[in-house]
C-alpha positions as CSV (number, residue, x, y, z in Angstrom):
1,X,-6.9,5.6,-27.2
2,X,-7.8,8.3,-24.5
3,X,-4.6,7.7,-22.8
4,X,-2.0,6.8,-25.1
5,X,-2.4,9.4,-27.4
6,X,-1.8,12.5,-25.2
7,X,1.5,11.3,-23.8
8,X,2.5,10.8,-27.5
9,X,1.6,14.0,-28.3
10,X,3.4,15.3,-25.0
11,X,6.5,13.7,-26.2
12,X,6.2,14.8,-30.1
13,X,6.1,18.3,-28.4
14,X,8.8,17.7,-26.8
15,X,10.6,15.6,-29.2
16,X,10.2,17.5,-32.5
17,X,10.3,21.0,-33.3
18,X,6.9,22.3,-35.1
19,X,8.1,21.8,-38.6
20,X,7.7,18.2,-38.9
21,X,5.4,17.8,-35.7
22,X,2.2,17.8,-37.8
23,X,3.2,15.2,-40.2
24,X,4.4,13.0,-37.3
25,X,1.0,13.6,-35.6
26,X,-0.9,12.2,-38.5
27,X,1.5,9.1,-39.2
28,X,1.2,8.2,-35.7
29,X,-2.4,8.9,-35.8
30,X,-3.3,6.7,-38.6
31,X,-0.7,3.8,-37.5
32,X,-3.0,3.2,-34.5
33,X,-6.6,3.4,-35.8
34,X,-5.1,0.9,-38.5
35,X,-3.8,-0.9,-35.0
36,X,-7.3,-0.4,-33.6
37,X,-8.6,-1.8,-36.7
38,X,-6.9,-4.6,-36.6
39,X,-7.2,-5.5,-33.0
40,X,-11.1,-4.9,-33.7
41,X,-10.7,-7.8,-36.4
42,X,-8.7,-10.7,-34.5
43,X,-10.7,-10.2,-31.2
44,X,-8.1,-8.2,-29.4
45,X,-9.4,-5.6,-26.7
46,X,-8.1,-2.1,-26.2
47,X,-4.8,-3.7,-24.4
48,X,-3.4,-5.1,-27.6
49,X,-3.0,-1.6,-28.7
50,X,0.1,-1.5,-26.2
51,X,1.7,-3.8,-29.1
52,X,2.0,-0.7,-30.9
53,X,3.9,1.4,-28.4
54,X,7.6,-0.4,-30.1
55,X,7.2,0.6,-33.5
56,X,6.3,4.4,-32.4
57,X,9.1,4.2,-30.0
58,X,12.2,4.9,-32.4
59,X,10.3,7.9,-33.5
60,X,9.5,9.6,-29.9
61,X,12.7,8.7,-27.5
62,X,16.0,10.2,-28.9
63,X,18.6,7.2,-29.9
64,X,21.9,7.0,-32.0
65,X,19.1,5.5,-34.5
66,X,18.4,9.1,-35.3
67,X,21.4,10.2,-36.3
68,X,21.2,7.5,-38.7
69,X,18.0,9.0,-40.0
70,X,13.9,7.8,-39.2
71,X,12.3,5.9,-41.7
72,X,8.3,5.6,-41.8
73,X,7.7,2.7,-43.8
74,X,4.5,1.4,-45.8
75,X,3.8,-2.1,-46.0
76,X,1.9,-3.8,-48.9
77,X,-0.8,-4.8,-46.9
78,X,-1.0,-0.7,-45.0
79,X,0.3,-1.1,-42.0
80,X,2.6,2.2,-41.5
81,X,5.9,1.2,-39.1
82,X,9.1,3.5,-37.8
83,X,12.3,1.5,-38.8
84,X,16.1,3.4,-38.6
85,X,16.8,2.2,-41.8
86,X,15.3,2.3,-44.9
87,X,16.4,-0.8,-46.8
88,X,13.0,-1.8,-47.5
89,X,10.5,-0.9,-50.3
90,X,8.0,1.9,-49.4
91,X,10.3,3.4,-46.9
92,X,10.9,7.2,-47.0
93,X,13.1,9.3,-45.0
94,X,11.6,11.7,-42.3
95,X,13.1,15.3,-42.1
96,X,13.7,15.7,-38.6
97,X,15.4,18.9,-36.9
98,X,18.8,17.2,-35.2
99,X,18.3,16.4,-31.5
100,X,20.7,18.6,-29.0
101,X,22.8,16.8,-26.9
102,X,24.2,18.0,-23.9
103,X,27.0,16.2,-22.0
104,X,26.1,16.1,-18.5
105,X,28.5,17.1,-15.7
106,X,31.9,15.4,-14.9
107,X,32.1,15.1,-11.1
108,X,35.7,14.7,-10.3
109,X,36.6,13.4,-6.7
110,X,38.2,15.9,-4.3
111,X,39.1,15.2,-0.7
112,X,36.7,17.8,1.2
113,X,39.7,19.8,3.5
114,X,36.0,21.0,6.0
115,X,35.8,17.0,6.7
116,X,36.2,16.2,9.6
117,X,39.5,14.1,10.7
118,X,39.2,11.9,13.8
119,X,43.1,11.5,15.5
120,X,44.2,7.6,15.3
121,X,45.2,7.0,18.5
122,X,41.1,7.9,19.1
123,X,40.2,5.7,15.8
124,X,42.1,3.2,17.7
125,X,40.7,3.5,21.0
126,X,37.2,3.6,19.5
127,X,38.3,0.2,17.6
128,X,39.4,-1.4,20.8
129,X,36.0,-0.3,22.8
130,X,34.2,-1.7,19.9
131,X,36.7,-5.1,19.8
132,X,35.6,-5.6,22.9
133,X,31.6,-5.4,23.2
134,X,32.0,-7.4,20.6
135,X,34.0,-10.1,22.0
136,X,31.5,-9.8,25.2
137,X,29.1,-10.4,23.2
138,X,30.1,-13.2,21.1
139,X,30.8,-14.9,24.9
140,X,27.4,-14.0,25.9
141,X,25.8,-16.0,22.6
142,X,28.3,-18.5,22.9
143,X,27.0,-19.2,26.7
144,X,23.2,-19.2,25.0
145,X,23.7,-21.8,22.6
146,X,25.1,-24.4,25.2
147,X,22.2,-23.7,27.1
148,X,19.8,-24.2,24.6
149,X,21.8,-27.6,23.0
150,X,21.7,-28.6,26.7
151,X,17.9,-28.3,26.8
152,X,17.2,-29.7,23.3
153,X,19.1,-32.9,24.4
154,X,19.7,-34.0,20.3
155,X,15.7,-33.0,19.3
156,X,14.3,-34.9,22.9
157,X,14.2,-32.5,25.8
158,X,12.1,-33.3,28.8
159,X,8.5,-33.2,28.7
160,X,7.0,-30.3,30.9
161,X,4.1,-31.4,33.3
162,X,2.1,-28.5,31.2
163,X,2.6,-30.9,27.6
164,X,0.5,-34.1,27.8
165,X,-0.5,-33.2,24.4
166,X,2.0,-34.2,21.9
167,X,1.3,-31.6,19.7
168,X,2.4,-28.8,22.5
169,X,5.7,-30.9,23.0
170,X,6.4,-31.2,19.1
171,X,5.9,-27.6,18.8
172,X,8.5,-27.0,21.6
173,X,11.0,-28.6,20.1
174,X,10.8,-27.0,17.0
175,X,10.7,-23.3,18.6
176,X,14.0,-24.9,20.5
177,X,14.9,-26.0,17.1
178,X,14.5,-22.6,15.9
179,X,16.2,-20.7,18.3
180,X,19.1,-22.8,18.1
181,X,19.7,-22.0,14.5
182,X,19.0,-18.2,15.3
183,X,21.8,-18.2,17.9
184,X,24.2,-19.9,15.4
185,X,23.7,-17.3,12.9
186,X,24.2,-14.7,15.5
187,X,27.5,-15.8,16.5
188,X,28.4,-16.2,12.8
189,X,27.3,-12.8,11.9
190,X,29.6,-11.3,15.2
191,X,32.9,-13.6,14.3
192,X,32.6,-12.0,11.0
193,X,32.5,-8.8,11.8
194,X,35.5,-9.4,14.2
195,X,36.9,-10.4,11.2
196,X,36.4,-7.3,9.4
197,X,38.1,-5.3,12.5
198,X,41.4,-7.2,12.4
């Protein structure tokens, strides 16, 4: 209870004005020791109170509910809830000061004129440099992964002299294995950037 109830009294400050802060206070107040109450009596710890957190919700964050109007509602058994309507028996209508609403900002897309521009015969250049590391690249991985398929020999490369254990030679092959796929991903991840240059 220590440290739910001075957040919602944090955000009934901030909420509410101090005409109707007071009454809130004590309906919220009551609603969870009646909630403490009744978690003491099914065998629910402290945690359960949490479960009330929804029905004091409506009341504390500021929804198109409110416009609508807040209800606290009594049920025949005690229990006290916050509903936006009041279609039920033992409801009665809270008198709460309007909530202010201020539009926020409208942020309208300019082109900034201080920018700066790049000439396109550079932008093209610069396109054509880049092109081409990646090309040399691409070459460079390509000549990798023959190399390594070469080795791998269909998952049975040679055994080293250093491998008369069979573990060391099963874990070879799946580093090989391994690097095989890493080199196939490369090269995909280069052809599709090529891709995205054209």
């Amino acid at each position: 209870m220590t440290f739910i109830w001075p957040t919602l009294q944090c955000a009934i400050r901030d909420s509410f004005g101090e005409a109707n802060r007071e009454s809130i206070r004590e309906s919220i107040r009551e609603s969870i020791r009646e909630s403490i109450r009744y978690c003491a009596r099914c065998g629910v710890r402290y945690a359960a109170v949490v479960a009330l957190l929804p029905s004091v919700m409506p009341v504390l964050i500021p929804t198109s509910a409110q416009a609508q109007g807040v209800y606290l509602c009594t049920q025949p058994n005690g229990v006290r809830e916050y509903r936006n309507t009041g279609d039920t028996r033992g409801c009665r209508r809270l008198a709460l000061e309007p909530l202010s609403q201020i539009p926020g900002p409208t942020l309208q897309a300019k082109a900034d004129t201080t920018f700066p521009r790049i000439d396109s015969q550079v932008q093209k250049r610069r396109d054509q440099d880049r092109m081409q590391i990646l090309m040399d690249e691409v070459r460079a991985e390509e000549s990798k992964l023959a190399e390594l398929r070469k080795e791998y020999q269909n998952g049975e490369p040679e055994r080293l002299g250093s491998e008369r254990n069979y573990a060391k030679y099963q874990e070879r092959v799946v580093l090989m294995r391994d690097e095989i796929a890493r080199s196939e991903k490369n090269l995909e991840a280069l052809r599709r950037e090529i891709g995205q240059l054209k």
